[in-house]
N, C-alpha and C positions, 0 to 999 in steps of 0.2 A: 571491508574487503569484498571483492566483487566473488560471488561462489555462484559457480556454475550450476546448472538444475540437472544435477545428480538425480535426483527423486522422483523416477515419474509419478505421474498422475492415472497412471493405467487403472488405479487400484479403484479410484473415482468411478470410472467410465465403463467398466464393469460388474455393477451394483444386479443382482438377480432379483426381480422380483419374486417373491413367496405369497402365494394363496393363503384365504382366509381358512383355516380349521375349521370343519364340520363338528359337528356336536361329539358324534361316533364313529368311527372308524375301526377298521380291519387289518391286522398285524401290519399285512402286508403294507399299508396307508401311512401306518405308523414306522415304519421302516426308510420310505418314499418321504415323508415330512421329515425324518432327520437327517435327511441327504439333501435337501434341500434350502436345511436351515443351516449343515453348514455349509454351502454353498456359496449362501448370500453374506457369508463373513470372508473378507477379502483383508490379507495382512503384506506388506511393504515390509522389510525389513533392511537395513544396510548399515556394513561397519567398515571404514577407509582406516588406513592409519598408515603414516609418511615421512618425511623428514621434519626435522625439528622437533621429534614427538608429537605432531601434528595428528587429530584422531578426527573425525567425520563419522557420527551416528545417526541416521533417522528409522523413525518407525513408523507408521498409517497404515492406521485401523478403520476399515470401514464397514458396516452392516446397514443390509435393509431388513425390516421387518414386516410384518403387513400393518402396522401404524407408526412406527417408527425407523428413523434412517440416523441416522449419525455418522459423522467422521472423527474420527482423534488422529491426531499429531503431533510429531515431535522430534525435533533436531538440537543437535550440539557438534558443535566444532571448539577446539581448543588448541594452543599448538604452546610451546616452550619457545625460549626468546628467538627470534627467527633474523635471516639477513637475508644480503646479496651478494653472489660471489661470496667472495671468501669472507666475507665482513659478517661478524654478529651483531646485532645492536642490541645492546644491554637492555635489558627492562622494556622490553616488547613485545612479552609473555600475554596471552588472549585465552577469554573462554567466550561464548555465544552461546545461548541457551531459550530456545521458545517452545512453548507445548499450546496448544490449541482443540478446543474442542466447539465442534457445530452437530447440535441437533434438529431434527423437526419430530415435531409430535403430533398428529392427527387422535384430538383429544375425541371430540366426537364427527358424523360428519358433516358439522359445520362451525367447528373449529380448531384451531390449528394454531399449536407455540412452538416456536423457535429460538434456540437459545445458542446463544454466542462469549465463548470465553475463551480470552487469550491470555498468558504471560511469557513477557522476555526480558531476557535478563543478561547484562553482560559484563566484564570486568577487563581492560585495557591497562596495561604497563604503561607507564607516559614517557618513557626511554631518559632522556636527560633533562628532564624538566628541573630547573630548582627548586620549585615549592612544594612539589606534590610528587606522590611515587605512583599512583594508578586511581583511575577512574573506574567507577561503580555506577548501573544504571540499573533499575528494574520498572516494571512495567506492567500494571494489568488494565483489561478490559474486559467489559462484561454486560450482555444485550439481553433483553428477554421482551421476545415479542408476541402479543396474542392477535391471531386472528380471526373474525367471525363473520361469518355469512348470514346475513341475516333473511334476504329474500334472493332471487335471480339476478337481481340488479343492485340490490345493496347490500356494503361490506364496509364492515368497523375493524378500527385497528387498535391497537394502547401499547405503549412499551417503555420498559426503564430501562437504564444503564448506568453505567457511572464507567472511571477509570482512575486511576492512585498512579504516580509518578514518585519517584525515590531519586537521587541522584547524589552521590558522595564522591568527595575527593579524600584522598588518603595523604596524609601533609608529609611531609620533607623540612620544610624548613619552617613552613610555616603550621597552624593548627587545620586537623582534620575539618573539613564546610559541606555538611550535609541539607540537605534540602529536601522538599517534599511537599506534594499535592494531591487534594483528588478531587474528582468531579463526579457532581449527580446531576440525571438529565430524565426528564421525561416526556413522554410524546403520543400525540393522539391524533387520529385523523379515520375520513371515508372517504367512500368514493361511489356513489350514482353511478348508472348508467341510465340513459336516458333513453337512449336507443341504439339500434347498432352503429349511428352514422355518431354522437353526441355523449361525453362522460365529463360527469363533473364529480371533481375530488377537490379536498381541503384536508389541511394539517397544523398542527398548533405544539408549539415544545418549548420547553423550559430547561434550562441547564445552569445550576451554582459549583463558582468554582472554588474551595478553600484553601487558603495556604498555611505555609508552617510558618512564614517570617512575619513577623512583628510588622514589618513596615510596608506591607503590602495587601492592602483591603480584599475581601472577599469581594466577588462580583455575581452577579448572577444578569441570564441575559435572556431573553423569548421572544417567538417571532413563530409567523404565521402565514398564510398563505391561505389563496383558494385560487382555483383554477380549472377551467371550461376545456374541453378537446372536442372538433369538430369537423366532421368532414364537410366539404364544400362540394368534389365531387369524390367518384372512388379510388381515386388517387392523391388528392388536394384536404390536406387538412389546416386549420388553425388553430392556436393554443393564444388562449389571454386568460390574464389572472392579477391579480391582487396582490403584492407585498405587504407584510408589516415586521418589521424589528424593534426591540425597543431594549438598553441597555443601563446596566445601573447609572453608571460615572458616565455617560454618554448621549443620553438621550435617545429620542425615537425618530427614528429613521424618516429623514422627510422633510421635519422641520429643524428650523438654521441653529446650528448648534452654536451658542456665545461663544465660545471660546475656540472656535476655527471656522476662516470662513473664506476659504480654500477650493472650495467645490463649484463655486457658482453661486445659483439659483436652484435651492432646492425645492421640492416641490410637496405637497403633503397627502399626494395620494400617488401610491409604488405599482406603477404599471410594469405585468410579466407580458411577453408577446413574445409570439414564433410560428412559426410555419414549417411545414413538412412535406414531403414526398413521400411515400409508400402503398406497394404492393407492386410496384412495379417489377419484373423479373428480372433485371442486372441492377436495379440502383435505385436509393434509398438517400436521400438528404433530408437534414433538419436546419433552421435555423432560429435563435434566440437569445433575446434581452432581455434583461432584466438589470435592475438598480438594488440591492443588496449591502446587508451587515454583515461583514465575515469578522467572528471571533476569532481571536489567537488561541491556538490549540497549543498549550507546551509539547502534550504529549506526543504528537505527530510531528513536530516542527526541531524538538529538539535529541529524541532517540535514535533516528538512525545517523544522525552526526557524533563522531567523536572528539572528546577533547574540548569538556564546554565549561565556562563558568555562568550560568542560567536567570537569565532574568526573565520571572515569570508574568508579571504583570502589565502586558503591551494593550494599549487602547485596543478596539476594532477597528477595523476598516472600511468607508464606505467606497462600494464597488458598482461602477458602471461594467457591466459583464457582455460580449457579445461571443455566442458559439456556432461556430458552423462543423458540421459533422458527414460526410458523406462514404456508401458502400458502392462499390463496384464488383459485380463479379463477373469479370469476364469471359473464362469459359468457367467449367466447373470446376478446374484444377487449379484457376490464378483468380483471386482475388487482389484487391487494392481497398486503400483507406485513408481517406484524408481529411484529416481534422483541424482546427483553427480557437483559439480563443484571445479576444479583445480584452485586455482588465487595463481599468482607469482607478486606481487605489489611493486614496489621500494619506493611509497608515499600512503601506506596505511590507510585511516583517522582512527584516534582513540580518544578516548574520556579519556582526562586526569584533574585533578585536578587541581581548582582553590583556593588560601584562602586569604582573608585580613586581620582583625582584632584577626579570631579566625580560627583555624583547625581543629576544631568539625561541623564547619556548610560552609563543603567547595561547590563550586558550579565548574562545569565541563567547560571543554572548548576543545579546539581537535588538535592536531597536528597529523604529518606524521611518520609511521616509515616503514620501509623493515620488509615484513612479508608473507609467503605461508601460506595460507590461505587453508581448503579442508570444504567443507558444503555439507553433506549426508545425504538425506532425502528419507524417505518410508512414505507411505499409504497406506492404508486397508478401503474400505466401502464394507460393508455386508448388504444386503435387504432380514431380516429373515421374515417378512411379507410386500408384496407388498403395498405400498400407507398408511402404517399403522404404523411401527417397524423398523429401522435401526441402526446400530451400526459403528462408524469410528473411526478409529486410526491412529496417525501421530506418527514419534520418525525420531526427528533432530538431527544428530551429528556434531559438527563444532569441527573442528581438527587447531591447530593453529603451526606456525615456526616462533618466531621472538625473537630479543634482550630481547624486551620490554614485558610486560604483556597485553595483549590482552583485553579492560576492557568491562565493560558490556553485554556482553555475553556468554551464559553459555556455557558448554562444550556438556551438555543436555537436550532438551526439548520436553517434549511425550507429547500428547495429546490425550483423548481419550472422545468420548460422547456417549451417546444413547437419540433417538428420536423416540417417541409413537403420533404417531395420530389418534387418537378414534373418537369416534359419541359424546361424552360428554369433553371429555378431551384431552389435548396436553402435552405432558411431552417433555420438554428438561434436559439431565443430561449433565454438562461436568466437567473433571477434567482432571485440565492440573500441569506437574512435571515441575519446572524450575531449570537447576542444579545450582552453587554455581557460582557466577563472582566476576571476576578482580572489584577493586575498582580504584586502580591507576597504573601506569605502573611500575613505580619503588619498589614497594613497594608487598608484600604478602599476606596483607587484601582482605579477601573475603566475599561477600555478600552473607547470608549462602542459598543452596536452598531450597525449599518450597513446600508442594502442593499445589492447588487450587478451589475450586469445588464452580459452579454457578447450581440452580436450576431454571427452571420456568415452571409454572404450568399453566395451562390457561383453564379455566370450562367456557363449550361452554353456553352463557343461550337462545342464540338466532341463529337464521341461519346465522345474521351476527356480536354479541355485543358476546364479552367474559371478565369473570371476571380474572387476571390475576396475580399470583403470580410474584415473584420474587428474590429469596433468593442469593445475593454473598458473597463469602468467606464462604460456607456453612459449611467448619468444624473449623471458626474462628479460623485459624491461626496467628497469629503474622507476617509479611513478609514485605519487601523491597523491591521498584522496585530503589532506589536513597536511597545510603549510608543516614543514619542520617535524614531521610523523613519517617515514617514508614505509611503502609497505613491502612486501617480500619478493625476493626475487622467485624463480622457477620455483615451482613446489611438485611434486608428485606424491602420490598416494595409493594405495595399491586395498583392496579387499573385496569383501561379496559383499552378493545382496539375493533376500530371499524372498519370492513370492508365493503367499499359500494362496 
């Protein structure tokens, strides 16, 4: 379900910096430091609650310290079985649940960890499915990176992570089918400077993936790089570098893999190359290629979709990758942005159709197919009144070449909002177009497209307590994000939100 951003970010962009503590100090010092310290703790609070027993809670918590900063976060939406119009659909009952936390830590002054951990979790009614009554997803990750300085110009890195993917269906007619993975990954790399004009960095990482099913092999897969940046003049730079990947069940990147041979003419040394424009005062361009091994990630590929039957074990892909990236800023109140990427993929993931008992209430699953890919993006922010009034527009065009039908993704997607910030009131407007998608690959059915419009309203009563609308699906649409899943008609929600 598409949720408006209720939450600001203020809480972020407000962070106080706090001085280091002298040895000794004078009441008064000691008085001034704990006005200070709490100062630098900045709390978000917000509690909605609407039709369908519908609730919306977040909280961000953020502190700076004089060595340490952190953020925590945390939301949950949940609603009881919901419709449209006058219609309820049975067993369309929802929770969502994510908490997150980001630190940095300035161990000494010339090193510095940073740790990244997320879990979301969510549980979906499956309305009239025959087989199954609700879907189960849960979700962690988790980063820890150290960094060290070691002279003026050089700096070393190292970091581990992993993440665990869960995913249960809840049977109906047939038996409960639980699933589950995790992954560990580690990673290393530096980076020279050579001079101001000249930097050369390299990086090298490893990542094994485990499964719970009998019939589907562990993998593990690495890959490397190094890579040169260099100016030509003081606007004109160049980027060349080095690939390497190398994959268990797969081989290494480069040379002709026996058993596909689909690609051409491969080649056994992975040229990176690009070129740049910067420091110029309105506009900033990059361009780059490169030839790449991209893993299948379950866990990014198959969680924020619902309604899945999960096959985890999809080849990688090798990717002819071309990006262009450019900034505009025209005056100082309208910028512009327009981005481009080329992908030539011989195992491109796609999201294809599953059914068991019935073909009305199918559930998705994902295989590979040969597909060029083009995804064209612009943006537009205008600041018609400074700190007050803004207006932004996105419009995504995804171009597709393949056998097969390209699913879940539309061919267009614009977005567009306005934001008002007053002495009394905050107005958020957004309406977003999603064009018509692919349901299956073989097949011509399409999910028809839609618009979308969220509002929220927030009536300041106090310097820090606001009373807080929030209306989605404001023009009560009918619409799909998953064939045969329909989501909710108008919804409104009504509560505060409190800023310390």
């Amino acid at each position: 379900m598409f949720l408006s951003a209720v939450c600001s970010s203020a809480y972020a962009d407000n962070l106080i910096s706090v001085k280091p503590d002298s040895l000794t100090s004078t009441p008064e010092e000691d008085v001034n430091k704990s006005e200070n310290t709490a100062q630098s703790l900045n709390l978000d609070l917000q509690a909605l609650y609407g039709q369908y027993n519908s609730m919306y809670s977040a909280v961000n918590l953020a502190q700076e310290q004089q060595n340490f900063v952190y953020l925590l976060s945390s939301s949950f939406k949940r609603s009881n079985d919901y419709g449209y119009g006058e219609d309820i659909f049975v067993n369309s009952s929802y929770f969502e649940n994510k908490i997150s936390f980001t630190g940095n830590l300035n161990v000494t002054p010339f090193m510095k960890t940073i740790l990244d951990v997320s879990i979301d979790s969510d549980s979906h009614g499956m309305f009239a499915n025959p087989d199954f009554s609700r879907e189960e997803k849960e979700r962690l990750d988790l980063s820890l990176k150290n960094i060290h300085k070691i002279s003026p110009k050089f700096e070393v890195f190292y970091a581990f992570g992993g993440a665990y993917y869960s995913h249960q269906l809840s049977g109906k007619s047939m038996d409960d089918v639980r699933t589950r993975f995790s992954r560990y990954n580690g990673e290393t790399g530096w980076e020279y400077i050579w001079s101001s004009s000249n930097r050369l960095r390299a990086k090298a990482s490893y990542t094994k993936y485990h499964y719970s099913l009998g019939d589907q092999d562990d993998y593990y897969f690495a890959r490397g790089e190094i890579i040169d940046d260099f100016y030509i003049t003081n606007n004109f730079a160049f980027l060349i570098g080095l690939n390497f990947a190398y994959h268990k069940n797969f081989g290494i990147l480069g040379l002709e893999d026996m058993r596909k041979k689909d690609m051409g003419n491969d080649i056994p040394i992975i040229p990176i190359g690009g070129i740049s424009l910067k420091g110029i005062k309105y506009f900033s361009a990059s361009l780059e290629y490169r030839y790449d091994m991209a893993e299948f990630k379950p866990e990014e590929y198959y969680f924020p979709q619902k309604y899945l039957y999960p096959a985890y074990y999809l080849i990688p892909s090798r990717v002819h990758r071309i990006s262009i990236d450019s900034d505009f800023t025209v005056v100082d109140r309208f910028s512009l942005r327009f981005a481009g990427v080329l992908k030539k993929s011989d195992n491109y993931a796609n999201y294809k159709q599953v059914s068991f008992s019935s073909d009305e209430a199918s559930l998705l699953t994902a295989e590979t197919v040969k597909a060029d890919t083009i995804d064209i993006i612009s943006e537009a922010n205008l600041v018609l009144v400074k700190d007050s009034f803004d207006i932004s527009a996105s419009y995504a065009k995804f171009l597709f070449d393949s056998d097969k039908n390209i699913t879940y993704k539309p061919a267009n997607d614009i977005k567009v909002s306005a934001k008002y910030y007053g002495s009394y009131f905050n107005v958020t407007w957004i309406n977003r177009f999603v064009g018509s998608r692919y349901v299956d690959p073989q097949e011509e059915e399409k999910i028809k497209r839609f618009v979308l419009g969220s509002l929220s309203l927030q009536y300041k009563a106090s310097k820090s307590v606001f009373a807080d609308l929030l209306i989605e699906n404001l023009y009560n649409r009918k619409y799909y994000l998953r064939k045969d899943y329909p989501e909710s008609g108008v919804t409104a929600l009504f509560g505060l939100r409190v800023l310390i």
